[in-house]
C-alpha positions, 0 to 999 in steps of 0.5 A: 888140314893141309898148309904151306907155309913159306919163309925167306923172302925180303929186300935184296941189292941186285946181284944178292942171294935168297932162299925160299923154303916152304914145308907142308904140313897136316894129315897127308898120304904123300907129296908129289911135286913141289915147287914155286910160282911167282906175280908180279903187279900187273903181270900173270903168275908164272912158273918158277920152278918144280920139282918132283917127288924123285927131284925131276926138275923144271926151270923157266927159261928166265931163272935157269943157271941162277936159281936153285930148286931143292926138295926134303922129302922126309920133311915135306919141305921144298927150297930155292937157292936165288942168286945173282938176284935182278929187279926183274925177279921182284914179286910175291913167290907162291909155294905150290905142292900137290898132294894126295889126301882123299885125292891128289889136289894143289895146295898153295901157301900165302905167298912171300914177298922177294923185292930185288932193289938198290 
C-alpha cells in the first residue's frame, strides 16, 4: 500500500519562510513526478508545483522566484522551500506523486495546513 505522508506547514507572519516535505512510502516500481497542489476555502485546488523524476520543474505563475520545489530521489521524498510567504499563500498544501505499482496512478497524501497571518 502506497502513502504520502507530509510534514511542515503551520502558522507564519508574511514575509517568513516554510518547507514542506512529503515522502512516499509502501511497495512501489518507481516514483515519477512529484509535487504540490494547494485549496484554499472556497476556492479550486490548484497546482503549486512539480517536478519530475530527472528534476524537470514547473511552477505557477503566483510562487514563481518565491517557492522552491526539490526532489530526493533515493529516498522517495519531495520538498518545498516557500519564502517571502503573503496571506494569499494560505491553505491546506496537498502532496501529490505518480507512481507505478501494478500501473502508473496518483496518489495524494492528507493534506497540511500553511496559514500565513500577522
Amino acid at each position: 500500500q502506497v502513502q504520502l505522508v507530509e510534514s511542515g506547514g503551520g502558522l507564519v507572519q508574511p514575509g517568513g519562510s516554510l518547507r514542506l516535505s512529503c515522502a512516499a512510502s509502501g511497495s512501489f516500481f518507481s516514483v515519477n513526478t512529484m509535487g504540490w497542489y494547494r485549496q484554499a476555502p472556497g476556492k479550486q485546488r490548484e497546482l503549486v508545483a512539480d517536478i519530475s523524476s530527472v528534476h524537470s520543474i514547473t511552477y505557477s505563475d503566483s510562487v514563481k522566484g518565491r517557492f522552491t520545489i526539490s526532489r530526493d530521489n533515493a529516498k522517495n521524498t519531495v520538498y518545498l522551500r516557500m519564502t517571502d510567504l503573503k496571506p494569499e499563500d494560505t491553505a491546506v498544501y496537498y502532496c501529490y506523486a505518480s507512481i507505478w505499482v501494478e500501473t502508473m496512478d496518483d496518489y495524494w497524501g492528507q493534506g497540511t495546513q500553511v496559514t500565513v497571518s500577522s
